[in-house]
ZAMARGU-4260 file (C-alpha; in steps of 0.2 Angstrom, whole numbers, plus 5000, padded with zeros to 4 digits):
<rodrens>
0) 5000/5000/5000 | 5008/5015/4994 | 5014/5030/5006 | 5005/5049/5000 | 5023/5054/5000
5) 5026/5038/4988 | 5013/5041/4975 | 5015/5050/4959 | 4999/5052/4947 | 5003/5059/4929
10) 4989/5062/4915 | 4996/5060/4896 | 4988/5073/4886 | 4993/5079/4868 | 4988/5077/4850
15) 4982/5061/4843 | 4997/5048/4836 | 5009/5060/4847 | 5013/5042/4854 | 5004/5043/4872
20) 5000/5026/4874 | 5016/5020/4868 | 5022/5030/4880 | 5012/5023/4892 | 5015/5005/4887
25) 5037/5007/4887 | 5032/5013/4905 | 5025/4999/4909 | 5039/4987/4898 | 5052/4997/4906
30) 5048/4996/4925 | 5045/4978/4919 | 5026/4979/4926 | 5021/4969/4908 | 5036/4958/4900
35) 5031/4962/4881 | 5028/4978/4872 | 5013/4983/4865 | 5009/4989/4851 | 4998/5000/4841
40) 4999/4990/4824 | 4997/4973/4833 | 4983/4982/4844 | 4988/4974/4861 | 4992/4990/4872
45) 4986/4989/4887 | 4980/5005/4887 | 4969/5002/4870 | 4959/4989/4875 | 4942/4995/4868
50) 4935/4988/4850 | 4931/5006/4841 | 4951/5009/4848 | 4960/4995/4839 | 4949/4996/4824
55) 4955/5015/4822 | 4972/5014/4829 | 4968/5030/4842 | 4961/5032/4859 | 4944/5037/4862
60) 4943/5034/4880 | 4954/5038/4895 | 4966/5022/4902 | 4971/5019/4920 | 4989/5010/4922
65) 5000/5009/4936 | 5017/5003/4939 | 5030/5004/4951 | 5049/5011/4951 | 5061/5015/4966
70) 5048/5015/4978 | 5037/5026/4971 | 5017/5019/4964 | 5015/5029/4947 | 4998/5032/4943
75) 4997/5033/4923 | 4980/5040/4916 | 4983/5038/4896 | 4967/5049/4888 | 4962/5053/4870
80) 4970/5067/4858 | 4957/5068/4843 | 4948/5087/4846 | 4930/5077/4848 | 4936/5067/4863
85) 4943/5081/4873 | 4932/5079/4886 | 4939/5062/4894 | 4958/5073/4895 | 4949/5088/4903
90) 4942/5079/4915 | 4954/5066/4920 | 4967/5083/4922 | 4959/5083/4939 | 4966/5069/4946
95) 4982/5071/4941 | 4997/5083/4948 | 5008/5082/4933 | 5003/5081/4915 | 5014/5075/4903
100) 5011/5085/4886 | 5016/5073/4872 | 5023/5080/4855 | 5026/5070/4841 | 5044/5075/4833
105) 5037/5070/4816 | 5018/5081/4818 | 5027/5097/4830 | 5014/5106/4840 | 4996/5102/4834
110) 4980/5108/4837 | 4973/5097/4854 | 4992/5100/4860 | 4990/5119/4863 | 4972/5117/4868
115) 4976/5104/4882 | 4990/5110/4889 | 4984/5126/4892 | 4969/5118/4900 | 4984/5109/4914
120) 4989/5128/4915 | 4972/5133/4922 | 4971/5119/4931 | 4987/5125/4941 | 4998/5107/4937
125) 5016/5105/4934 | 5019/5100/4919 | 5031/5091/4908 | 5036/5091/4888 | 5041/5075/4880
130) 5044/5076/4863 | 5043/5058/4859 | 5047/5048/4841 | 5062/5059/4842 | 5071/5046/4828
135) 5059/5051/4815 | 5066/5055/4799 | 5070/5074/4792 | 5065/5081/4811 | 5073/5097/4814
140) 5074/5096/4832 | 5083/5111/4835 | 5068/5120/4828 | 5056/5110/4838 | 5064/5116/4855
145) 5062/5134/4849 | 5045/5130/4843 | 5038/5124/4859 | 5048/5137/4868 | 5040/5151/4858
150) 5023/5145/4858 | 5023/5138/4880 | 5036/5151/4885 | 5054/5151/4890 | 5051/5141/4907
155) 5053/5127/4893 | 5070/5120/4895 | 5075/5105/4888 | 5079/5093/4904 | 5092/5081/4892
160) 5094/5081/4876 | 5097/5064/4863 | 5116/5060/4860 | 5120/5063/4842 | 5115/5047/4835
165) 5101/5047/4846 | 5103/5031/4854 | 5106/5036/4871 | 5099/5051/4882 | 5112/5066/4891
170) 5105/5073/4906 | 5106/5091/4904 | 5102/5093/4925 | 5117/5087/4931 | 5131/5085/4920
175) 5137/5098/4905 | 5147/5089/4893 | 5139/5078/4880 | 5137/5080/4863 | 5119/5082/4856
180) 5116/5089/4837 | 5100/5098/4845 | 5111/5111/4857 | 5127/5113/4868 | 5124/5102/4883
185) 5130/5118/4893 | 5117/5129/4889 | 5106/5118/4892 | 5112/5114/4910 | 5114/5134/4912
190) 5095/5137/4904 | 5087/5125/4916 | 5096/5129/4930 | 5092/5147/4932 | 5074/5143/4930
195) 5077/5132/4944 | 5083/5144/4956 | 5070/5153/4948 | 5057/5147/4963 | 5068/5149/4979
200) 5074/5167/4982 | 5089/5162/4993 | 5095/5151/4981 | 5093/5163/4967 | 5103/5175/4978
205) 5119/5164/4979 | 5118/5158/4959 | 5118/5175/4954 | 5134/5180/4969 | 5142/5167/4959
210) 5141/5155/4973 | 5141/5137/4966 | 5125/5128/4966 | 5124/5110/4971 | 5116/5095/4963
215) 5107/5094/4979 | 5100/5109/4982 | 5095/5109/4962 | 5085/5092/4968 | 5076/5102/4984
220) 5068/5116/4974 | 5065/5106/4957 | 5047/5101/4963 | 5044/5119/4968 | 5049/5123/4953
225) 5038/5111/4943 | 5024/5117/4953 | 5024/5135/4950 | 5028/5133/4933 | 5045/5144/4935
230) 5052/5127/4925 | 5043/5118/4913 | 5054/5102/4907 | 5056/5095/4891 | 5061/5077/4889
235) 5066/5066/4872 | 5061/5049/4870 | 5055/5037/4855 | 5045/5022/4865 | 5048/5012/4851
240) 5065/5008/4856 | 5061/5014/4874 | 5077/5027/4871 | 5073/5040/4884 | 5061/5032/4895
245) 5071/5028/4910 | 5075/5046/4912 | 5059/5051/4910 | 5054/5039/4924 | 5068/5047/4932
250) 5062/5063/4932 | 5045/5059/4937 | 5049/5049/4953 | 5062/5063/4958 | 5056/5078/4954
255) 5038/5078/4952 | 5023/5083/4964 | 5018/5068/4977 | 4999/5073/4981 | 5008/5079/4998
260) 5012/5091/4988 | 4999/5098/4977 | 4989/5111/4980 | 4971/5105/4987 | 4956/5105/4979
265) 4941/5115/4984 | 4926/5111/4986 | 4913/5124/4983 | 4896/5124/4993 | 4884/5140/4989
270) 4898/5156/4995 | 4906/5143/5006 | 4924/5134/4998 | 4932/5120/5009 | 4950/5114/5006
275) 4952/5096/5004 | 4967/5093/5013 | 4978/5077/5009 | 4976/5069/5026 | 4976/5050/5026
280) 4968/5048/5042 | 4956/5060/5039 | 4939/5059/5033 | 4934/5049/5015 | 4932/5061/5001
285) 4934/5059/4983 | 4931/5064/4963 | 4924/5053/4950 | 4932/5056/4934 | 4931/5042/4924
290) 4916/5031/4920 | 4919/5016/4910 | 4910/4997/4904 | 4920/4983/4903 | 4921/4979/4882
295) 4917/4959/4888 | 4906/4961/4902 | 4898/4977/4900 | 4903/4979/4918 | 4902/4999/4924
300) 4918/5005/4933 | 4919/5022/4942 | 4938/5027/4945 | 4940/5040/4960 | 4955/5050/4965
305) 4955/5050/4983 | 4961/5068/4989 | 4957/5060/5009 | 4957/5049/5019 | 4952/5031/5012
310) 4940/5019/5005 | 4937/4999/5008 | 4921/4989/5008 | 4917/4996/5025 | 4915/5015/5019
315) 4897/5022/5022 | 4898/5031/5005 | 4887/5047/5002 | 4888/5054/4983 | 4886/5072/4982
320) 4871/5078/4994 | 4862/5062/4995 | 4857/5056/5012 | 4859/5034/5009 | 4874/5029/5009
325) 4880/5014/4999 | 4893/5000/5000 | 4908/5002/4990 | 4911/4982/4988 | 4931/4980/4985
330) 4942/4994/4980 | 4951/4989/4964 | 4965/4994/4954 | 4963/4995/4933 | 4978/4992/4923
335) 4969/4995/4905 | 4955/4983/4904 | 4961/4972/4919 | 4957/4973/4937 | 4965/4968/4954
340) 4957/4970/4972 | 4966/4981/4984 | 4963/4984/5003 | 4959/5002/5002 | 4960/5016/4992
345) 4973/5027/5000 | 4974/5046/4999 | 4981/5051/4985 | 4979/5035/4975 | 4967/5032/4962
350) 4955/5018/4965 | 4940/5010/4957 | 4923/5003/4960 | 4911/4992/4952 | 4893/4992/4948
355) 4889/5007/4957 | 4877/5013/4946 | 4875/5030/4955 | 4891/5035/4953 | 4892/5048/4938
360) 4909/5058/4932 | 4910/5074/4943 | 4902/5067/4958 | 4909/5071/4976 | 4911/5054/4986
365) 4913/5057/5004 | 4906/5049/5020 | 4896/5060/5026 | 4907/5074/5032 | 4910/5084/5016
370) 4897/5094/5005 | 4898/5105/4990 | 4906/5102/4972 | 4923/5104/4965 | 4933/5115/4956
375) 4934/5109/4937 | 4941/5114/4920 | 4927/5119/4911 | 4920/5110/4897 | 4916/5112/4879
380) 4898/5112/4874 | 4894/5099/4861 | 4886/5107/4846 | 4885/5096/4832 | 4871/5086/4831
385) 4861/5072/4824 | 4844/5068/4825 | 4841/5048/4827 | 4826/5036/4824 | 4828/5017/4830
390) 4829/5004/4813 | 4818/4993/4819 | 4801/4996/4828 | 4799/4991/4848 | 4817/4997/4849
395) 4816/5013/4858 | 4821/5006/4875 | 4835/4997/4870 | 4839/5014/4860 | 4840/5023/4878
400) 4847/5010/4889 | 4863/5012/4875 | 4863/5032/4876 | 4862/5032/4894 | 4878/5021/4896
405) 4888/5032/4881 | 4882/5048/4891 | 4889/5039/4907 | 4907/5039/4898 | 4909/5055/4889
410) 4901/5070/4897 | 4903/5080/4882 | 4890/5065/4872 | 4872/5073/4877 | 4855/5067/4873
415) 4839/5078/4874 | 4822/5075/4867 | 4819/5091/4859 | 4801/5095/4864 | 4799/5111/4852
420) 4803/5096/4836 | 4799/5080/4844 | 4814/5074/4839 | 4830/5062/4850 | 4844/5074/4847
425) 4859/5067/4851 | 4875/5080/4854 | 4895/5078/4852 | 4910/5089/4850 | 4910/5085/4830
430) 4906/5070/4815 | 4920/5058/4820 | 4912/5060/4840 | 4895/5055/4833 | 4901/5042/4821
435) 4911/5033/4833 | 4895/5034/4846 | 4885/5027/4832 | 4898/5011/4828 | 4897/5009/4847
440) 4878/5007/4847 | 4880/4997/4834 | 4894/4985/4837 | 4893/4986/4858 | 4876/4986/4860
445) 4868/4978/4844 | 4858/4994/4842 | 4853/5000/4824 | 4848/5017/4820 | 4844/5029/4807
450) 4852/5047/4807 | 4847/5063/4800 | 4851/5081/4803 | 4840/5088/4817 | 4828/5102/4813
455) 4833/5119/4816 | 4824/5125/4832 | 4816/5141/4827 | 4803/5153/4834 | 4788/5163/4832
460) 4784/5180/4836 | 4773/5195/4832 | 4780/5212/4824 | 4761/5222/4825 | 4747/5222/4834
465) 4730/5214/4831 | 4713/5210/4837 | 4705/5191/4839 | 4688/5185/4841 | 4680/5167/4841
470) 4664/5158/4846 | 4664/5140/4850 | 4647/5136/4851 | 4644/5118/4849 | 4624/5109/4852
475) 4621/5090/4849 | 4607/5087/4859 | 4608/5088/4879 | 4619/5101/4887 | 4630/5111/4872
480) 4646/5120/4873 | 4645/5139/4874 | 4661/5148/4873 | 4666/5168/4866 | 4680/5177/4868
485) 4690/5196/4863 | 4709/5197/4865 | 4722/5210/4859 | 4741/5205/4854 | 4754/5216/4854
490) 4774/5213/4852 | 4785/5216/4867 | 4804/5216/4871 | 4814/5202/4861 | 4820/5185/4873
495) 4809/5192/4886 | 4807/5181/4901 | 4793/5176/4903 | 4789/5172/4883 | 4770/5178/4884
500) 4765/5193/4894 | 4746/5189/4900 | 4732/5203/4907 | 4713/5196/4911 | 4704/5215/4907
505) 4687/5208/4909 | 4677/5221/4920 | 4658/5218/4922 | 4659/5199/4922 | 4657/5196/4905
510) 4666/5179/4907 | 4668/5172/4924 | 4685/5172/4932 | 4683/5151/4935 | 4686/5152/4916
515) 4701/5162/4915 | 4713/5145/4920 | 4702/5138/4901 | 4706/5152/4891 | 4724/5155/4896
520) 4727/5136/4891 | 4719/5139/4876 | 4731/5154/4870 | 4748/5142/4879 | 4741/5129/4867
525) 4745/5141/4852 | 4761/5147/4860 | 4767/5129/4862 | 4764/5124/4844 | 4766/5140/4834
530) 4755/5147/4821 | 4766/5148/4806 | 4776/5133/4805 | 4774/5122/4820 | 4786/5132/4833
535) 4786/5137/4847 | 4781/5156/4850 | 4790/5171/4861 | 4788/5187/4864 | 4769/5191/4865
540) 4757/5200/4874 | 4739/5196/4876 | 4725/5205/4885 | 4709/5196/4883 | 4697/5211/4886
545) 4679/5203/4883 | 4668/5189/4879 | 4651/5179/4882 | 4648/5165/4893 | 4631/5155/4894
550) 4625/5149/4912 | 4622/5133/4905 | 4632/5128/4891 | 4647/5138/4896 | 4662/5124/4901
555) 4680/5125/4902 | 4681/5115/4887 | 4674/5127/4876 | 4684/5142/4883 | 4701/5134/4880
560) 4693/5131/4863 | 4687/5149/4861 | 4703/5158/4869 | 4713/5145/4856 | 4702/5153/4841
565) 4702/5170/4846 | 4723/5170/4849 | 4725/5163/4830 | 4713/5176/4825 | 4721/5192/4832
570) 4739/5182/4827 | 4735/5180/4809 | 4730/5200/4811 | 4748/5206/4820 | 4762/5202/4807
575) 4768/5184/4812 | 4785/5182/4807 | 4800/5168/4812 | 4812/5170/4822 | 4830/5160/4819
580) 4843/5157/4832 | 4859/5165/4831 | 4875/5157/4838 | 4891/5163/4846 | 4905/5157/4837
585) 4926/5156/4843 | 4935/5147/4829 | 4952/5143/4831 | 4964/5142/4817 | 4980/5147/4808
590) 4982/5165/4805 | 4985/5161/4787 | 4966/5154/4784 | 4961/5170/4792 | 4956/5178/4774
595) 4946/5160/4770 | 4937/5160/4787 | 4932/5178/4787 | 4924/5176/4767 | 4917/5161/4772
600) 4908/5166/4788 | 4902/5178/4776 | 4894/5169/4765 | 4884/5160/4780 | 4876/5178/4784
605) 4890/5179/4798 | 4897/5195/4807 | 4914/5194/4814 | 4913/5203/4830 | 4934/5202/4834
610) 4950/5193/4834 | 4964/5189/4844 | 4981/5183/4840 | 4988/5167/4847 | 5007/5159/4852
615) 5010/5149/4840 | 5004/5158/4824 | 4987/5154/4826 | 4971/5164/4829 | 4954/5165/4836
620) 4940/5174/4828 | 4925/5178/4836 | 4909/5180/4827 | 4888/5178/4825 | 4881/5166/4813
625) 4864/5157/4810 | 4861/5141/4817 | 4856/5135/4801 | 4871/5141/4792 | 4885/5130/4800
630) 4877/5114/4801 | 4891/5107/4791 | 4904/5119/4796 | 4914/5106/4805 | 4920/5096/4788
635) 4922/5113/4781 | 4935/5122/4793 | 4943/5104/4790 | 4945/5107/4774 | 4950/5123/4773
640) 4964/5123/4789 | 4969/5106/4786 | 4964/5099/4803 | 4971/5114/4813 | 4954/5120/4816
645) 4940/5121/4829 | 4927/5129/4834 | 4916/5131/4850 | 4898/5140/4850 | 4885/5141/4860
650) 4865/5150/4858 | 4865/5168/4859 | 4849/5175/4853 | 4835/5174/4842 | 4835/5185/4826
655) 4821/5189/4812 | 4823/5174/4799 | 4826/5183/4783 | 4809/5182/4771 | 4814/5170/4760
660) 4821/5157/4771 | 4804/5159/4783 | 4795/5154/4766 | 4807/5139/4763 | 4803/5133/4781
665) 4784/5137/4780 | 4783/5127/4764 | 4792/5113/4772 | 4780/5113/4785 | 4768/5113/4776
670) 4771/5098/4764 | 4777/5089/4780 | 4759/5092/4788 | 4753/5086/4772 | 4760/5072/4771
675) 4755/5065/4790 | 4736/5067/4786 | 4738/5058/4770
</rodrens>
C-alpha cells in the first residue's frame, strides 16, 4: 500500500498519434510491470483495449495504468487526443498533479496540444514536455525546441537532450558535457538551472553572487519549481526503442509533485469553499472522473481519485448531497481493461469501483462529512448534432438504455428530446464524435439506428398588433358547449422572460374568472405549437378584454377552445414572422486561413465581432452566425485549415429569419403536415 509521499499520478495529454499510449506501454515494459511491448499495429496496448480503439488505431477513451519504480506507485492516466474526445483529458486533468504533454517530433505542435496544455495551466499542474518519436526521419529538432519554447514560453528547458546518433539520452540537469546535434549540453544545463533557482529566492541569491549551486540543492527546489511553473521540462524519448524512458521515469519519481504536495482542491458549497486537505487519516472524500464498461462484460467501473482519507468495503459512502449511503464492495486497481482488488484506496491513489450505478463523472464521494462540488476545468459544449430514429420498431428502449451508458462515459456525448421538434437529438463535439457513438451502438450494444440532421429549432413571434375574436358554440342534443372570447396581441421586448406577457381586462363579468385557467390554456396551446410553421412562439402580449359565457352551456372546454380561436385570429392580424437562432462562434485556426474563414463566415450571413492573436501563429476569431448556416461547418473548417481548426459556440439570441428562408421553412411545414394526414 503505497505511502501519500510515495505516490506520483501523471495524466498523458497531447495530439492524437503524438505516441501517448506507447508512451504509456514502454512505462509499463520498462519498469517491467508487463514483459512484452505493445503495440499499436498489433493492437495489444494495454491501454487500447476497447473495440472502436484497435479498429481506428487511436484512443477514444481515458486508460488507467500503474506501475511501480524506486519506491514510488505511478499512477498513469493515458486519455484521447482527437479534438472530439477532449472531454475524457479535461476531466481526467483533475486527478492528476503532473501532465505530461506529448509531441510527436514527426507532427510538431498540433492543434489538441495547445488546447490541452493550456487547460493543465488553468488547472494550476506542473507540467512536463516529452517530445517523443524523436528518431523520425527529416525532424529538425533544433527548431522543435524553439517552437515549443516560443509557443509555451521560455520556462521550457530541455531537461536532456538525445546524443547525436540518438541512441542514448544526456541529462542536461546534472552533467554539462555531451554532445547532442540539437544544442550545447552547457546551455542547456545553464537554461534549466536558472529557471530552477528561479522558485527559491535564497537560492537565486547565491547563483547570481556566483556561489556554486549543488546538485542537491537543484533536487530540493525542482518540485517547487515544477509546481509554480517557473520550469517547465522537456524530455526526448522514442517508445519504440524505449530510448529516453528511463530518464523520463527518472524525472518523474524525483522531481515531480507527490499529492503531499499539490495544491488541494476545493470544494465549493453555495459562498462557502472548503480545502480538501491530503490527510490519510482523515475523513473519505473523493472525485469521480472516469466512467467506464467493461468491452466483455459490460461491467460499469467508476475510478475515483482519493484527495482524503480512504475507501474499503466498509465505507458508508454518500455521493454528492444524497442522504443513503451505499457500499463500496472491493476497491480495485485497473491496469487498462484488467482489474485487481486492493485493501483500500489510500489518499492520493486512484482507486476503482464496480457496479455502482449512481456513481456519475463529477460526483463528490465522501462519508458523510463533506458537501459541496469541485473546482473543474470547464467543458466544451457539444454542438454538432444528429437527429436519430431506431431501425427497427419496439426498439426505443433498447435505443435509451445504449445512450444512457455512452452519456455515462463521455460528458461532452448529450441526449435531449427536443420537445419544440419531437425529435431524439443526440450532441458531440463534431462528426468523428458522433460516428464513433453510432459504431458503438451498433457494434457494443447491437443497436441500429437511422440518422438525419435535426431540425433547426426556430421561433415565432409577432412584429404588430392585432385583434382576435372566436365563438365556440357547439349543440348535439343535451347540454352544448358555449364559449366567446375578445383578445388583443401586441409585440414586446425580444427574449423576454417570461415568453408571453398575460392581462385578464374583463370588468363587468362578461366571462367568469373560473374560466380564466380555460382560456389561458387555450392561447399556451398556440404558444406551444406556433401558428406559422409548427414552433414554438416568444415574445407576445395578450390581454383578453371581453367575451360571452352561457350559464348553462358555458364549460371549460369550450373556453380553451374559444381563447385558442380568438389568439390565432388576432395572430394572423399582427404580422407573424420567424424567428432563427443566432450562435456565438470562437473558431480557432492558423492565422493564414484567416482571409478564408472571414469570406466564408460571410457567405453564412455571419458577422465577425473580433479577433485575437495566438502563440503559436494561430488565431481565434469571434463571430455571430445562423444556426442553420454552419450545420456542416465542421467538415468545412477541415478542409480549409487542414485539421488545425476548431470551433466552440453556444446560443446567443434569436433573430428575424430573413423572408425567403421563413417561406422555405413554412413550405416545408407545410408539405410535411401534408403528408402526416395523408
Amino acid at each position: 500500500m503505497a505511502n501519500l509521499k510515495d505516490i506520483r499520478n501523471i495524466v498523458l495529454l497531447g495530439h492524437a498519434s503524438s505516441g501517448k499510449t506507447s508512451l504509456a506501454e514502454a512505462i509499463l515494459h520498462t519498469t517491467g510491470t508487463i514483459n512484452r511491448l505493445g503495440s499499436i499495429d498489433e493492437k495489444n496496448t494495454v491501454g487500447d483495449f476497447d473495440d472502436e480503439e484497435k479498429e481506428r488505431g487511436n484512443s477514444i477513451h481515458s486508460a488507467l495504468m500503474y506501475t511501480d519504480h524506486e519506491g514510488k506507485r505511478i499512477n498513469i492516466i493515458d486519455t484521447p487526443g482527437y479534438p472530439g474526445f477532449i472531454s475524457p483529458a479535461l476531466v481526467s486533468i483533475t486527478a492528476a498533479e503532473t501532465a505530461v504533454i506529448v509531441i510527436s517530433a514527426a507532427a510538431g505542435i498540433e492543434m489538441n496540444t495547445r488546447k490541452l496544455f493550456q487547460a493543465a495551466t488553468n488547472a494550476g499542474k506542473a507540467r512536463i514536455i516529452v517530445i517523443n518519436k524523436m528518431d523520425a526521419d527529416n525532424v529538425d529538432l533544433t527548431e522543435l525546441v524553439e517552437q515549443i519554447r516560443e509557443t509555451f514560453g521560455n520556462q521550457c528547458r530541455c531537461a536532456n537532450l538525445p546524443t547525436m546518433d540518438k541512441s542514448a539520452i544526456i541529462n542536461c540537469i546534472t552533467t554539462t558535457e555531451g554532445d547532442s546535434a540539437v544544442r550545447s549540453v552547457a546551455d542547456a544545463h545553464t537554461n534549466i538551472l536558472e529557471c530552477v533557482v528561479e522558485a527559491d529566492d535564497e537560492l537565486m541569491e547565491k547563483y547570481l553572487g556566483g556561489e556554486e549551486v549543488t546538485p542537491e540543492q537543484i533536487a530540493g527546489v525542482f518540485v517547487k519549481a515544477m509546481d509554480t511553473g517557473t520550469v517547465i521540462p522537456i524530455l526526448f524519448t522514442d517508445s519504440r526503442s524505449e530510448v529516453g524512458i528511463k530518464e523520463l521515469l527518472e524525472l518523474i519519481v524525483k522531481e515531480t509533485p507527490s499529492p503531499a504536495q499539490e495544491m488541494p482542491p476545493i470544494l465549493k458549497d453555495g459562498e462557502s469553499e472548503t480545502q480538501i486537505k491530503p490527510d490519510p487519516s482523515g475523513p473519505f472524500a473523493g472525485h469521480v472522473f472516469r466512467v467506464g464498461f467493461d468491452p466483455r462484460s459490460n461491467m460499469k467501473y467508476a475510478s475515483i481519485r482519493v484527495f482524503s482519507g480512504s475507501l474499503d468495503t466498509g465505507t458508508q459512502l454518500f455521493v454528492n448531497d444524497a442522504k443513503k449511503p451505499l457500499r463500496p464492495g472491493h476497491p480495485l486497481k485497473m491496469q487498462g481493461t484488467e482489474v485487481k482488488e486492493v485493501d483500500k484506496g489510500v489518499c492520493g491513489d486512484i482507486a476503482t469501483l464496480a457496479k455502482i450505478d449512481e456513481l456519475h463523472i463529477g460526483d463528490l464521494v465522501h462519508d458523510g462529512k463533506f458537501s459541496g462540488k469541485f473546482e473543474t476545468l470547464p467543458l466544451p459544449k457539444p454542438m454538432f448534432a444528429l437527429a436519430l430514429e431506431p431501425a427497427s420498431r419496439g426498439d426505443e428502449g433498447r435505443i435509451s438504455t445504449a445512450l444512457d451508458k455512452l452519456t455515462a462515459e463521455d460528458v461532452c456525448f448529450t441526449v435531449s428530446h427536443d420537445t419544440q421538434t419531437k425529435e431524439l437529438v443526440i450532441n458531440g463535439m463534431g462528426d468523428l464524435h458522433l460516428r464513433v457513438m453510432l459504431s458503438k451502438l451498433e457494434n457494443r450494444y447491437k443497436v441500429n439506428v437511422n440518422t438525419k440532421p435535426p431540425k433547426i429549432p426556430y421561433r415565432e413571434t409577432i412584429t404588430g398588433k392585432g385583434e382576435g375574436h372566436y365563438r365556440h358554440k357547439k349543440q348535439s342534443g343535451g347540454s352544448g358547449q358555449f364559449g366567446e372570447v375578445y383578445l388583443r396581441v401586441e409585440p414586446i421586448q425580444r427574449d423576454s422572460d417570461p415568453s408571453l406577457e398575460y392581462a385578464w381586462d374583463i370588468f363587468g363579468g362578461s366571462i367568469p374568472g373560473q374560466f380564466e385557467p380555460a382560456v389561458l390554456k387555450g392561447i399556451h396551446d398556440v404558444m406551444d405549437a406556433g401558428y406559422l410553421a409548427g414552433f414554438p412562439m416568444q415574445d407576445v402580449k395578450v390581454s383578453v378584454y371581453d367575451g360571452k359565457y352561457h350559464a348553462v352551456d358555458s364549460k371549460e372546454v369550450a373556453f380553451r377552445a374559444a381563447g385558442k380561436g380568438a389568439f390565432m385570429d388576432a395572430l394572423s392580424k399582427a404580422r407573424p414572422s420567424l424567428l432563427e437562432p443566432i450562435v456565438d462562434i470562437e473558431i480557432t485556426i492558423p492565422a493564414e486561413n484567416m482571409g478564408d474563414i472571414a469570406g466564408d463566415l460571410a457567405s453564412r450571413r455571419g458577422r465577425v465581432s473580433g479577433q485575437d492573436m495566438l502563440a503559436g501563429d494561430m488565431m481565434v476569431i469571434r463571430a455571430k452566425v445562423p444556426l442553420s448556416e454552419i450545420s456542416n461547418y465542421n467538415s468545412q473548417l477541415k478542409s480549409v485549415t487542414g485539421g488545425q481548426g476548431s470551433y466552440e459556440m453556444e446560443l446567443s439570441h434569436y433573430d428575424p429569419t430573413p423572408p425567403n428562408i421563413q417561406q422555405q421553412v413554412i413550405d416545408q411545414y407545410n408539405k410535411d403536415k401534408q403528408v402526416e394526414q395523408e
